[in-house]
FIDOLUM-792892 format. One line per field, with one value per residue (C-alpha): residue number from 1; residue in three letters; x, y, z. Coordinates in pm, 1 decimal, padded with zeros to 6 digits, always signed. Layout:
<atoms>
pos = (NUM, ...) .
code = (ALA, ...) .
px = (X, ...) .
py = (Y, ...) .
pz = (Z, ...) .
</atoms>
This chain:
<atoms>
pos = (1, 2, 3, 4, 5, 6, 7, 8, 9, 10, 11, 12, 13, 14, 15, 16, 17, 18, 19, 20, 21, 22, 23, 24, 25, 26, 27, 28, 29, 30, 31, 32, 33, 34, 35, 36, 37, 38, 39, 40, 41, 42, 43, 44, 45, 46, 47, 48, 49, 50, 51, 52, 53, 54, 55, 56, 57, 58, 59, 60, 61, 62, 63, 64, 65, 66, 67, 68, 69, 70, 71, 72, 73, 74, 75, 76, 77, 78, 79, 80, 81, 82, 83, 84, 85, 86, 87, 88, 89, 90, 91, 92, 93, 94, 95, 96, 97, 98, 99, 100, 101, 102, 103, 104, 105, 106, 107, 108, 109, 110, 111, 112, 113, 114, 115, 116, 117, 118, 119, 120, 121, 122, 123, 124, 125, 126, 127, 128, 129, 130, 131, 132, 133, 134, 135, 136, 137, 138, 139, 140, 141, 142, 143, 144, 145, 146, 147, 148, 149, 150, 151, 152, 153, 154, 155, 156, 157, 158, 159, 160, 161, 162, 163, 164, 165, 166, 167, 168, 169, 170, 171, 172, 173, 174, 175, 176, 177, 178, 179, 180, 181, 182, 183, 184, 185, 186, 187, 188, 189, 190, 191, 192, 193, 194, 195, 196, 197, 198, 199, 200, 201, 202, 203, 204, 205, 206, 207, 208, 209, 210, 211, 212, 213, 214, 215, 216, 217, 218, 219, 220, 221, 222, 223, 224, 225, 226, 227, 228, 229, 230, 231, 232, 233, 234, 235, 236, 237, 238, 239, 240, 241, 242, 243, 244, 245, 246, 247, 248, 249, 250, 251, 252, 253, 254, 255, 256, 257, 258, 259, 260, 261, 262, 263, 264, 265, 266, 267, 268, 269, 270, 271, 272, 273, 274, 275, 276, 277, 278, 279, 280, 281, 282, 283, 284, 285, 286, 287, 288, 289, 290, 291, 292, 293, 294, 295, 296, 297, 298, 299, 300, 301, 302, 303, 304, 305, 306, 307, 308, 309, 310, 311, 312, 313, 314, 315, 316, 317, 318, 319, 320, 321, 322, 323, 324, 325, 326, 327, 328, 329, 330, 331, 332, 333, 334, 335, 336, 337, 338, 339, 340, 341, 342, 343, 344, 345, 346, 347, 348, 349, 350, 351, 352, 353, 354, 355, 356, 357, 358, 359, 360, 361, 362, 363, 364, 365, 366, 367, 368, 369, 370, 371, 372, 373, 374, 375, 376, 377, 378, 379, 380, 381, 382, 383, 384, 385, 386, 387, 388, 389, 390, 391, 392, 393, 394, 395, 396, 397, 398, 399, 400, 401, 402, 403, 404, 405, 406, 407, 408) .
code = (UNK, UNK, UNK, UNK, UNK, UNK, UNK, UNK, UNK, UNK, UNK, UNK, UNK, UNK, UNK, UNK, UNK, UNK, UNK, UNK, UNK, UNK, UNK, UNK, UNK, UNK, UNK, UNK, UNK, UNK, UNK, UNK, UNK, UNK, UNK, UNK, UNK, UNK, UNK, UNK, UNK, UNK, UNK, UNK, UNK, UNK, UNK, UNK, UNK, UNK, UNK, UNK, UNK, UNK, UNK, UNK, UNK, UNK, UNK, UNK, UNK, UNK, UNK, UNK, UNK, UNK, UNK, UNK, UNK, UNK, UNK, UNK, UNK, UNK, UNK, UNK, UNK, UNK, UNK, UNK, UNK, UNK, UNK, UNK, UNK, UNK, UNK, UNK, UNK, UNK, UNK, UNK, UNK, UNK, UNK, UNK, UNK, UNK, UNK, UNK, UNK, UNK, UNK, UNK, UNK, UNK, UNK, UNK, UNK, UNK, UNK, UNK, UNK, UNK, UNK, UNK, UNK, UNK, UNK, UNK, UNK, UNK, UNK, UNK, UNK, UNK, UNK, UNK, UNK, UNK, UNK, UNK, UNK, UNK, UNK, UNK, UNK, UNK, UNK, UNK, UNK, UNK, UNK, UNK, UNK, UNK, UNK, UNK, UNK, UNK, UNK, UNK, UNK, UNK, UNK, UNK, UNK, UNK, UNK, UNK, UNK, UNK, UNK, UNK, UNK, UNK, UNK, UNK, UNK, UNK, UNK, UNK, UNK, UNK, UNK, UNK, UNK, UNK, UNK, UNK, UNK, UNK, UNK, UNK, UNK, UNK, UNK, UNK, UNK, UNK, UNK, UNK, UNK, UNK, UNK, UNK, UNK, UNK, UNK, UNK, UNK, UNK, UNK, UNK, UNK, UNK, UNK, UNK, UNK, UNK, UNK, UNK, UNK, UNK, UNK, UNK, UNK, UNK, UNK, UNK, UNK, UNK, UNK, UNK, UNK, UNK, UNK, UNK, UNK, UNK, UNK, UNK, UNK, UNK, UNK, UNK, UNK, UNK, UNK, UNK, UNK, UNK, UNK, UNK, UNK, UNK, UNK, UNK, UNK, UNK, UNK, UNK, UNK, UNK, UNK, UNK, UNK, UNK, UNK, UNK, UNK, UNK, UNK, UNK, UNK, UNK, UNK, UNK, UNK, UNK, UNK, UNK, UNK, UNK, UNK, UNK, UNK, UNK, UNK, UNK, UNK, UNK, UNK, UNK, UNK, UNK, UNK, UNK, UNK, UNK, UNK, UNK, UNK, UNK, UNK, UNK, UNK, UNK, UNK, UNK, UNK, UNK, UNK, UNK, UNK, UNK, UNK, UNK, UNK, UNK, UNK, UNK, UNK, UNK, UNK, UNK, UNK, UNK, UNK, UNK, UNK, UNK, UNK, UNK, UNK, UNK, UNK, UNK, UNK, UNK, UNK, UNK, UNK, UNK, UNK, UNK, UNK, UNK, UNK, UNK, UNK, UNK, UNK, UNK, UNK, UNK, UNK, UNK, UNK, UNK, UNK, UNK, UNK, UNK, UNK, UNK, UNK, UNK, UNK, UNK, UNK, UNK, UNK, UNK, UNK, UNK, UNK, UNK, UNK, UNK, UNK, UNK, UNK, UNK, UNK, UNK, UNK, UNK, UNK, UNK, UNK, UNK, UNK, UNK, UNK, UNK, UNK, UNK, UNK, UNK, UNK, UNK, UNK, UNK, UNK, UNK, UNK, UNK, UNK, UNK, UNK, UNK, UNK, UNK, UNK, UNK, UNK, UNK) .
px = (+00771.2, +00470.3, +00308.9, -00090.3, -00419.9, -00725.4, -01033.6, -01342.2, -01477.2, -01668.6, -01945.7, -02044.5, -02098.4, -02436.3, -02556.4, -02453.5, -02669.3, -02362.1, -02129.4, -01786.6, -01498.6, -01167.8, -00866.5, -00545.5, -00265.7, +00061.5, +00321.6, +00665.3, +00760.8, +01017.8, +01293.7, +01202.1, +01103.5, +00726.2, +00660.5, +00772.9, +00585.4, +00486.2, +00322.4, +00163.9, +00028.0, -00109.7, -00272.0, -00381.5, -00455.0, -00447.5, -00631.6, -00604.0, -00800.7, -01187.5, -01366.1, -01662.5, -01848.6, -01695.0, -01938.2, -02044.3, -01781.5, -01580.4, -01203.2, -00964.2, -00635.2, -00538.3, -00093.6, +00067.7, +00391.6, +00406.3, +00762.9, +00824.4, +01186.3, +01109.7, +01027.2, +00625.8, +00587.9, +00700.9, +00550.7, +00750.0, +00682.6, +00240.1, +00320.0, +00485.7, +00217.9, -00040.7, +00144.9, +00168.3, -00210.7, -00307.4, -00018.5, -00189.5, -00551.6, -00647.4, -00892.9, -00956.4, -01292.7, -01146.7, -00816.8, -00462.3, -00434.5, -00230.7, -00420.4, -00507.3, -00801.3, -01067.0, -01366.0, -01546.0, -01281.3, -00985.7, -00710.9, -00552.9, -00210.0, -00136.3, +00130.9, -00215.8, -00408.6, -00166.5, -00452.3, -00715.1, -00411.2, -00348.4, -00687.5, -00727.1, -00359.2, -00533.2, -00830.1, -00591.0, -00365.5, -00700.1, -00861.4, -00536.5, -00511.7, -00127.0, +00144.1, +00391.8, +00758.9, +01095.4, +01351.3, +01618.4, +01767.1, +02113.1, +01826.0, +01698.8, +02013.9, +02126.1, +01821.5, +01820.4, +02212.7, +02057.8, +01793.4, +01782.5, +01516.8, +01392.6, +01045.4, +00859.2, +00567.3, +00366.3, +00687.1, +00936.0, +00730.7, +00764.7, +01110.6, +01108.6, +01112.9, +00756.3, +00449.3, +00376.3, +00645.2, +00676.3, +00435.1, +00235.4, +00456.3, +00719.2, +00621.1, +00464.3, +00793.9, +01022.6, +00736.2, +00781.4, +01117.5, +01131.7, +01227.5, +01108.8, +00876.8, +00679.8, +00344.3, +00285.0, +00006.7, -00084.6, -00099.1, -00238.6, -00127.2, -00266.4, -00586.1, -00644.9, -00710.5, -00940.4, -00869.4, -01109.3, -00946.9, -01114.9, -00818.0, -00679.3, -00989.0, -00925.2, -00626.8, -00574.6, -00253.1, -00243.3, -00133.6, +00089.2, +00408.1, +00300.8, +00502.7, +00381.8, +00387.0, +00474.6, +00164.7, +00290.5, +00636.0, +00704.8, +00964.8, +00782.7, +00455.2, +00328.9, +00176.1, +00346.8, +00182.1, -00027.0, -00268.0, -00283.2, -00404.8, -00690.7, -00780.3, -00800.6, -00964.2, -01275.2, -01309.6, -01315.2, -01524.3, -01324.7, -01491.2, -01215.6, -00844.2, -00688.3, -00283.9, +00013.0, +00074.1, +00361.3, +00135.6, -00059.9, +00153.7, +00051.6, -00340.3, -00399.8, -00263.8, -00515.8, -00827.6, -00705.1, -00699.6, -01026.0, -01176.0, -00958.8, -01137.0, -01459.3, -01471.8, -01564.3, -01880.7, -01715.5, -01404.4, -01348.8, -01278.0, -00917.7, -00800.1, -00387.0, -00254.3, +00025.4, +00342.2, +00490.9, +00794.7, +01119.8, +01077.5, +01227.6, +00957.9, +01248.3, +01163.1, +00977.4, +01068.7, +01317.2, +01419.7, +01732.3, +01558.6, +01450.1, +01827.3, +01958.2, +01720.7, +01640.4, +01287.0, +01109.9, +01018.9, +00878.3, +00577.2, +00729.8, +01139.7, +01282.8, +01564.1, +01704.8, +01777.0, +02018.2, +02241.6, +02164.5, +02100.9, +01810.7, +01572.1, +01416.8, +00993.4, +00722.2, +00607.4, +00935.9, +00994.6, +00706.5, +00444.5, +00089.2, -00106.3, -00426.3, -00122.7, +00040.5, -00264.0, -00424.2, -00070.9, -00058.3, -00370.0, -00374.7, -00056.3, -00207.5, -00576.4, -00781.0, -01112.7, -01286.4, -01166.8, -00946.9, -00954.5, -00638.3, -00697.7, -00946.8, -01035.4, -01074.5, -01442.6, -01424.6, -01174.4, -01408.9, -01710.9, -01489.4, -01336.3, -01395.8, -01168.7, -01223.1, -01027.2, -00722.5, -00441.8, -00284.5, +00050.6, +00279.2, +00322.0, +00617.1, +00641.2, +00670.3, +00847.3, +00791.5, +00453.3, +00407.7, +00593.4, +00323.9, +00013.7, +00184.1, +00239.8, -00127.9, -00264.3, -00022.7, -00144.2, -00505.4, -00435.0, -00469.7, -00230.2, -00357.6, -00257.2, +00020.8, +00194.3, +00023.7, +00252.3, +00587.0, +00518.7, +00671.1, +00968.3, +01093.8, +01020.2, +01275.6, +01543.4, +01480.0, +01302.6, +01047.7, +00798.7, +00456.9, +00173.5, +00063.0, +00350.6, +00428.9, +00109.7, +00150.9, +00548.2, +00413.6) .
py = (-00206.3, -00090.1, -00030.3, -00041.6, -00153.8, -00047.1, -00187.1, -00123.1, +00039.3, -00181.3, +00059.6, -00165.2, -00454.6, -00413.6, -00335.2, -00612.5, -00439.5, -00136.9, -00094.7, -00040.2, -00051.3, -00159.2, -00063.5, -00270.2, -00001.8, -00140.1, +00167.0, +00241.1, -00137.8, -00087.4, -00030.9, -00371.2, -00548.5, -00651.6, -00955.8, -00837.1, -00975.5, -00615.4, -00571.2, -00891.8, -00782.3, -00474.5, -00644.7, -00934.9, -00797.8, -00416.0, -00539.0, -00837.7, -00959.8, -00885.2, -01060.9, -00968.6, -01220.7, -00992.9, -00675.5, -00754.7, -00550.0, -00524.1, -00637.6, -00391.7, -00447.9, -00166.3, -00120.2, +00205.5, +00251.2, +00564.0, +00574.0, +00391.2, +00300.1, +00145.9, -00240.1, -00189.1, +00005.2, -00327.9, -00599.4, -00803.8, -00650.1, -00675.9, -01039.8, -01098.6, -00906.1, -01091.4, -01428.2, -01364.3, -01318.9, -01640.1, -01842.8, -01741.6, -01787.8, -01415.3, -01343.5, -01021.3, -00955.0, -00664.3, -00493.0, -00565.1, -00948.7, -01185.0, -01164.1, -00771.9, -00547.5, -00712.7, -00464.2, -00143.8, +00151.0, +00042.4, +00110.7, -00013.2, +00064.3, +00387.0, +00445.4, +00411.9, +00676.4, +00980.5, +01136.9, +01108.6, +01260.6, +01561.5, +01656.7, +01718.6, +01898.8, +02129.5, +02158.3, +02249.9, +02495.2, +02660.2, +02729.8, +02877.7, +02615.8, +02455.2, +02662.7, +02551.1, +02538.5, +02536.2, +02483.3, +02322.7, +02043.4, +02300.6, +02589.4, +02403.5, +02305.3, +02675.7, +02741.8, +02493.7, +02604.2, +02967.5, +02938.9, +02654.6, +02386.2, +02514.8, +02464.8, +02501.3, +02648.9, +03003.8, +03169.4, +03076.3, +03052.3, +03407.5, +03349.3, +03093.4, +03008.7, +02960.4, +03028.1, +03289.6, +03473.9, +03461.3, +03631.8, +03351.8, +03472.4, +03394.5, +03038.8, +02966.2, +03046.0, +02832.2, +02520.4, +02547.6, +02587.9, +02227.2, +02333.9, +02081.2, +02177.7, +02033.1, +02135.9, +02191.1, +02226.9, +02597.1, +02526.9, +02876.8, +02849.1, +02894.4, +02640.1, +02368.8, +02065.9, +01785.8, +01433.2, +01137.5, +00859.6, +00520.5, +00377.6, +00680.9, +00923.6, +01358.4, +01402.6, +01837.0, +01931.2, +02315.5, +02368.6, +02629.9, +02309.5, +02182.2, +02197.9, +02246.0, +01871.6, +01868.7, +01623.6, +01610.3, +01628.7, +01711.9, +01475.9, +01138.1, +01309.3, +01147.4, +01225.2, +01179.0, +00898.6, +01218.4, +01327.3, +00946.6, +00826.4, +01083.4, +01065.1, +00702.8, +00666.4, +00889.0, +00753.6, +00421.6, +00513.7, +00388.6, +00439.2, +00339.6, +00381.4, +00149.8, +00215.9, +00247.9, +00466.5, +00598.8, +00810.7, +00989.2, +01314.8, +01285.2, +01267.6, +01656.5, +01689.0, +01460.8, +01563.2, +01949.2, +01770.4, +01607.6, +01964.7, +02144.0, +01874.6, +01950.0, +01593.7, +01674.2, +01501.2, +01135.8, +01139.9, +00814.7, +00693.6, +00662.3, +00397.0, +00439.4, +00117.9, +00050.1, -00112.5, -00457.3, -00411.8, -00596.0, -00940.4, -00780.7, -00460.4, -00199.8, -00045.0, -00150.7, -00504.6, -00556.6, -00793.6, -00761.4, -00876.6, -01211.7, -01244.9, -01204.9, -01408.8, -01744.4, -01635.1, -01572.4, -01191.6, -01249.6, -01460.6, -01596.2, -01640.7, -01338.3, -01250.2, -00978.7, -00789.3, -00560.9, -00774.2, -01140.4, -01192.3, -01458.1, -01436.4, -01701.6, -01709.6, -01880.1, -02069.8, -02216.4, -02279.1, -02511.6, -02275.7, -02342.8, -02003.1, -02066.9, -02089.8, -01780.5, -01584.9, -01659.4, -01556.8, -01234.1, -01149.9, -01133.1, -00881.3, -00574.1, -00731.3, -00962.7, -01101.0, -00996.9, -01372.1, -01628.7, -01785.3, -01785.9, -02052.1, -01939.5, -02004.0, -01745.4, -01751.1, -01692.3, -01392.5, -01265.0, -01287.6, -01148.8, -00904.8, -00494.6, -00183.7, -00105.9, -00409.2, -00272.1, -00165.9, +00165.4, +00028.1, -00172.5, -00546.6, -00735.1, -00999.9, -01314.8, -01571.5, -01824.8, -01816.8, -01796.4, -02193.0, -02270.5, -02164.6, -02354.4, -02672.8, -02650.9, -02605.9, -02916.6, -03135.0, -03085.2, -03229.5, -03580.3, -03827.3, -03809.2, -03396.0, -03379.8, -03661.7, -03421.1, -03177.3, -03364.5, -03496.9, -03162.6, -03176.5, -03503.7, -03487.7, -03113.7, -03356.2, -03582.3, -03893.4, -04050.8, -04176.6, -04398.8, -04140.7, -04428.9, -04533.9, -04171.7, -04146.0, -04466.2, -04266.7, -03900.5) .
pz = (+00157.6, +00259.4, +00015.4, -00047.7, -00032.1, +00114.8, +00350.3, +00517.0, +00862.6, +01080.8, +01048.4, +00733.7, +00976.0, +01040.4, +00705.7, +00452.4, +00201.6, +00215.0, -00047.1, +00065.6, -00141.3, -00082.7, -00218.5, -00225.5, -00197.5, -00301.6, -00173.6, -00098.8, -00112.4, -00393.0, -00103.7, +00123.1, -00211.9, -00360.0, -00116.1, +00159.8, +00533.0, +00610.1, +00297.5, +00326.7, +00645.9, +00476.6, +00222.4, +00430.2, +00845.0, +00715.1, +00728.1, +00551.9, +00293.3, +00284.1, +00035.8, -00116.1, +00146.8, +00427.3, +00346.1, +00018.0, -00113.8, -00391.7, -00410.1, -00570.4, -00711.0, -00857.6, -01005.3, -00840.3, -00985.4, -00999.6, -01074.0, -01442.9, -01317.2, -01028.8, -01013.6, -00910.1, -01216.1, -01415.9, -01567.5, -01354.9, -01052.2, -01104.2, -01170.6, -00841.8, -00637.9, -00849.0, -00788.4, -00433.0, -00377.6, -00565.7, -00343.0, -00040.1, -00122.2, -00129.1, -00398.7, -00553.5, -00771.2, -01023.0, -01164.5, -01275.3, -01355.2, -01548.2, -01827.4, -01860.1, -01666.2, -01563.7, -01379.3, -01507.6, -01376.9, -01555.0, -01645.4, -01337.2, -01388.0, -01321.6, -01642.0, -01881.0, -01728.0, -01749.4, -01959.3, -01707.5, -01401.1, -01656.9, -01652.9, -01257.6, -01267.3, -01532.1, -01319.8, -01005.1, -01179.3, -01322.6, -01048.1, -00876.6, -00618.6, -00745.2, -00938.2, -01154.0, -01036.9, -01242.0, -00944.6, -01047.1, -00836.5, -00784.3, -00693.1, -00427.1, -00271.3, -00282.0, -00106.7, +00156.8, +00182.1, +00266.8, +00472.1, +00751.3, +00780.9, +00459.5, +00313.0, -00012.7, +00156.3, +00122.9, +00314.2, +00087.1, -00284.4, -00374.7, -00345.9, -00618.1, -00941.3, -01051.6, -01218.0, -00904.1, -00922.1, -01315.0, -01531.9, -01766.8, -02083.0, -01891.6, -01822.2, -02077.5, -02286.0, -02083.9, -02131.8, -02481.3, -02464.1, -02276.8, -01984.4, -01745.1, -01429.9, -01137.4, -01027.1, -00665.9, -00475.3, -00328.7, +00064.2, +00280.8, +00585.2, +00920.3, +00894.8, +01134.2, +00908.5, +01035.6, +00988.6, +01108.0, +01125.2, +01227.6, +01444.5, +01558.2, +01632.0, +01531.8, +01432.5, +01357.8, +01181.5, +01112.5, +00729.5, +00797.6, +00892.8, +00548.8, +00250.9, -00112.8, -00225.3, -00599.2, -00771.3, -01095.8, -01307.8, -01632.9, -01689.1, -01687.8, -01702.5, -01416.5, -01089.4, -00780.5, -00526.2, -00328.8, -00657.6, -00856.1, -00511.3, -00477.0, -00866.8, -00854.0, -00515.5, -00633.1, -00979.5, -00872.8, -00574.9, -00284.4, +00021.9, +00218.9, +00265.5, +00523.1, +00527.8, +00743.9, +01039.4, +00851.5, +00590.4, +00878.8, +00793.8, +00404.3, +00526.2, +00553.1, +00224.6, +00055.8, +00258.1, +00127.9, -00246.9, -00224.1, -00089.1, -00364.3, -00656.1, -00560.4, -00394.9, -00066.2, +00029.3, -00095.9, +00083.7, +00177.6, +00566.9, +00605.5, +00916.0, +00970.1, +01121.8, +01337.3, +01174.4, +01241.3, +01439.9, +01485.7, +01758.9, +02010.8, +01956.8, +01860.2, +01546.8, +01234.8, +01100.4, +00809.5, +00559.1, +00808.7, +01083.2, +00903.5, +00778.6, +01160.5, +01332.2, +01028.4, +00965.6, +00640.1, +00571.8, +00245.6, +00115.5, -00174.5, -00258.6, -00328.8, -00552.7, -00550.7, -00885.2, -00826.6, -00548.6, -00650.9, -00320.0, -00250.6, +00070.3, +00147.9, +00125.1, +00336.0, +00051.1, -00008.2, +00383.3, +00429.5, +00566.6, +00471.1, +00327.3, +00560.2, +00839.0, +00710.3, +00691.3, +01039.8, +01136.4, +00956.5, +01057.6, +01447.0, +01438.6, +01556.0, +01547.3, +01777.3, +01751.0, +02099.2, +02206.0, +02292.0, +01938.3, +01751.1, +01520.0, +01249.3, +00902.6, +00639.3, +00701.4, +01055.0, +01028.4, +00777.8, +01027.4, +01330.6, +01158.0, +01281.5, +01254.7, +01599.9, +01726.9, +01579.9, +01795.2, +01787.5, +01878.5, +01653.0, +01707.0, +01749.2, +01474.3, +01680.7, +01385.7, +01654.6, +01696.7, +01318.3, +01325.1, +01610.5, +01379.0, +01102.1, +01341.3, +01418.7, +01037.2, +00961.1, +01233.2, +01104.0, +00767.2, +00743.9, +00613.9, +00245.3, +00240.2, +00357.7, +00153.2, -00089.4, +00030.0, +00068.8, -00323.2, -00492.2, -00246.6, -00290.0, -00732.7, -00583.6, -00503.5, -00773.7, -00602.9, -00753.5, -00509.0, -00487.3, -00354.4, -00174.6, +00001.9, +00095.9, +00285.2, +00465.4, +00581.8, +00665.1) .
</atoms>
């Protein structure tokens, strides 16, 4: 479920006139399900929503789906992330919608622009910094059966069966032959790499416990998640990457990519947050959790299509999206104050990457009831019969508007 989206350093706070481009990452929420609360949190606290008011930025929504079986890659699946966004009043200025592209750096879904991926795996395999590999599935189990704790790294490759070891008649005959292949990237070992991360400060992982990621695969001749999101970032000229803690391991790979591209001097900022965890602090929260416990997990009802099963949303539980969102948005944040009720425009205005906690937070389901007591109280009579209208027509009772207000 976490899957993802992308915001801005508080740097950009004290010059509106910056640019700074966010980048809604939707990733790895096929497993938890599209509308998922931690994903909402990602989108929304991770942090959250920044309109273009917030730093005169840009608001990206860009289709990963990187996978053309799994349900992001689907029509389906952009409609439910799309619908979720416009249920809870979070606005986005350019990319996948309803109704097809709309902003100058399309495509936005990923399964258009295999052209535009092919070229940079060209460009990585020419210049001698990724290989290809023809390890089959049975290879690589034979190999992990031989040596322990195995690795595709610069110790084992030579061992392999690849475009390394294999002279380029060799491989060039079992590509036509349709044999099908990965590419990997070519990792040296033994160099401290540097990542600056916003939240987290210098974080130096030495290549040498890396493994040579594959980045593309001939099969669906697609990229994996590690190249499309470098390729994409720079063309569309994301400046930065706000995501969870969980892809901190995956960030020496992609500052090694953007240095391998050329790309360099625009790498954007990357800011790994903490994860919502369970209530009781434990671990990080599941659809589970919500099941155990009588709280909504997702945003909006979710159904799911392999199991029938049906988990209830916050839409469809009587939470109000201004409720949901103020919620969502203090988990792992705070604004410098005592203030927990805020509007949109107020979170925008308080809102800096420094306030972020290192630490997951526990996801307090009955707080989230408290905000939405408060955001109900403040709606007078007139709104919330308003309200109460679709869920009385829901049980088939047909009601004066009038005489509703006069009963709520």
């Amino acid at each position: 479920m976490q899957e993802l989206l992308s915001s801005v350093n508080s740097d950009y706070n004290n010059d509106r006139h910056s640019w700074a481009e966010i980048e809604r990452q939707v990733t790895n929420i096929a497993k938890a399900g599209f509308t998922h609360t931690q994903w909402i949190h990602d989108w929304e606290g991770e942090y959250l929503y920044s309109p273009s008011e917030m730093f005169q930025a840009r608001d990206l929504l860009r289709g990963l789906g990187v996978k053309a079986h799994s349900i992001h890659a689907s029509e389906g699946g952009v409609r439910t992330i799309i619908e979720v966004f416009r249920a809870f009043g979070l606005n986005f200025d350019e990319g996948a919608t309803l109704e097809g592209d709309n902003g100058a750096y399309g495509p936005y879904r990923q399964s258009e622009r295999k052209a535009i991926y092919r070229q940079y795996v060209d460009q990585l395999l020419n210049d001698g910094l990724a290989y290809i590999a023809f390890d089959t599935p049975a290879e690589l189990d034979a190999k992990r059966q031989e040596i322990a704790n195995f690795q595709y790294d610069a110790s084992t490759r030579l061992q392999m069966r690849n475009s390394l070891t294999l002279s380029a008649e060799e491989t060039k005959a079992l590509i036509d032959a349709g044999n099908q292949y990965v590419v990997r990237i070519k990792i040296e070992p033994n160099e401290d790499i540097h990542v600056n991360d916003i939240i987290r400060g210098e974080v130096v992982i030495n290549s040498s416990i890396l493994d040579d990621k594959v980045l593309y695969k001939s099969a669906d001749q697609l990229p994996t998640y590690h190249l499309a999101n470098i390729v994409d970032d720079h063309l569309m000229e994301v400046t930065h990457v706000i995501r969870g803690e969980e892809w901190l391991p995956s960030a020496p790979l992609h500052v090694l990519l953007y240095r391998y591209l050329g790309w360099a001097d625009t790498m954007p900022q990357f800011a790994h947050l903490a994860l919502l965890l369970k209530p009781e602090g434990n671990g990080k929260l599941s659809k589970r959790d919500g099941d155990r416990l009588g709280f909504p997990v997702f945003p909006l009802e979710w159904h799911d299509p392999k199991t029938g099963d049906i988990s209830s949303g916050y839409r469809e539980s009587g939470y109000l999206p201004e409720a949901v969102v103020n919620f969502l948005a203090l988990l792992g944040w705070n604004p410098g104050n005592d203030q927990e009720i805020m509007s949109m425009d107020e979170l925008i205005n308080y809102f800096d990457l420094t306030r972020c906690s290192k630490a997951g937070a526990k996801f307090d389901y009955e707080k989230g009831k408290w905000f939405n007591h408060q955001y109900i109280q403040k709606k007078d009579n007139k709104e919330v019969a308003a309200l109460f209208m679709p869920i009385l027509e829901s049980h088939g009772i047909k009601a004066d508007p009038a005489y509703v207000e006069k009963v709520v």
